[in-house]
N, C-alpha and C positions, 0 to 999 in steps of 0.2 A: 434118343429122340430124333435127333438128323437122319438114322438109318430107316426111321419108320417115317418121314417126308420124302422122303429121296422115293421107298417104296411104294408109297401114294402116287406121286408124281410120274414114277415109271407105267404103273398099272391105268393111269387116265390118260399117260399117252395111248397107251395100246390100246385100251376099250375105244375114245374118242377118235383118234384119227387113224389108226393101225400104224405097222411099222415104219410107213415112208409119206409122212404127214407133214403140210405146212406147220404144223403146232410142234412136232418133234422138233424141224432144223431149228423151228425159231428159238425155242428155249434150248436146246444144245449150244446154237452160236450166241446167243443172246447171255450166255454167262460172264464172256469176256468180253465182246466184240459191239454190244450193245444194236446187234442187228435190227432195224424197223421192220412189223409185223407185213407191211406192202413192201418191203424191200426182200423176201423168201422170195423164189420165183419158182416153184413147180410145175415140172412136164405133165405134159396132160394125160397121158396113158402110156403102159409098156407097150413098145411094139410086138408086134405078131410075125414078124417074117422068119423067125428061129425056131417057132411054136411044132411040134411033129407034122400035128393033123394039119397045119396052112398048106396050099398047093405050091410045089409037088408035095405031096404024101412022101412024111420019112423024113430020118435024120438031117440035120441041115449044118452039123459041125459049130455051132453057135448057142450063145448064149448071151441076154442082157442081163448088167448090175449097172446097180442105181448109183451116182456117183456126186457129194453136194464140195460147190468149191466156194468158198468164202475168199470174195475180193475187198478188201481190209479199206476203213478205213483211210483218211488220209487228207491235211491242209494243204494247200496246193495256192502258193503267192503267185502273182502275176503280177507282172512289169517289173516295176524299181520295190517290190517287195510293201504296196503301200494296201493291198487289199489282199484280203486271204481269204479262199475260196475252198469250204467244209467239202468233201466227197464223204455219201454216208458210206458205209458197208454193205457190200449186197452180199445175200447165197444165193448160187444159181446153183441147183438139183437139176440133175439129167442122166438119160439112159446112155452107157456106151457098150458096144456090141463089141462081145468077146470071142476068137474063135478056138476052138475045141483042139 
């Protein structure tokens, strides 16, 4: 039964938001990490400067992958330890450019 949820859940991520989706990271990090759904942060678009056809025309030794880093929770006291100060968890998702 778990294995036929698991494979629901994989097949409406892919239909609804494709591979690299605010809805993916969230329920990925959201297992453990309790990530808030305004706390995913996605890029806006892959860039284009590694692309063949972008100018100049031709190989450009480059490539982008998408890369998500979950900054953790964590209580955070200040002063003499009398107030304690929640930091939620964020994912920030981002493009880093690889070269060839």
């Amino acid at each position: 039964m778990r294995a036929v949820v698991v494979a629901l859940i994989s097949v409406a991520i892919v239909v609804v938001g494709g591979r690299h989706s605010k809805l993916r990271y969230w329920i990925e990090f959201n297992r453990w990490d309790r990530v808030a759904w305004a706390n995913v942060d996605m890029p806006d678009a892959k860039p284009h400067d590694c692309d063949f056809l972008n100018a100049p025309l031709g190989y450009k030794g480059c490539h982008y992958e998408i890369q998500a880093v979950l900054n953790g929770s964590f209580d955070f006291q200040s002063g003499e330890g009398k107030s304690v100060v929640h930091v939620p968890a964020v994912v920030d998702v981002h493009w880093v450019r690889v070269k060839e």
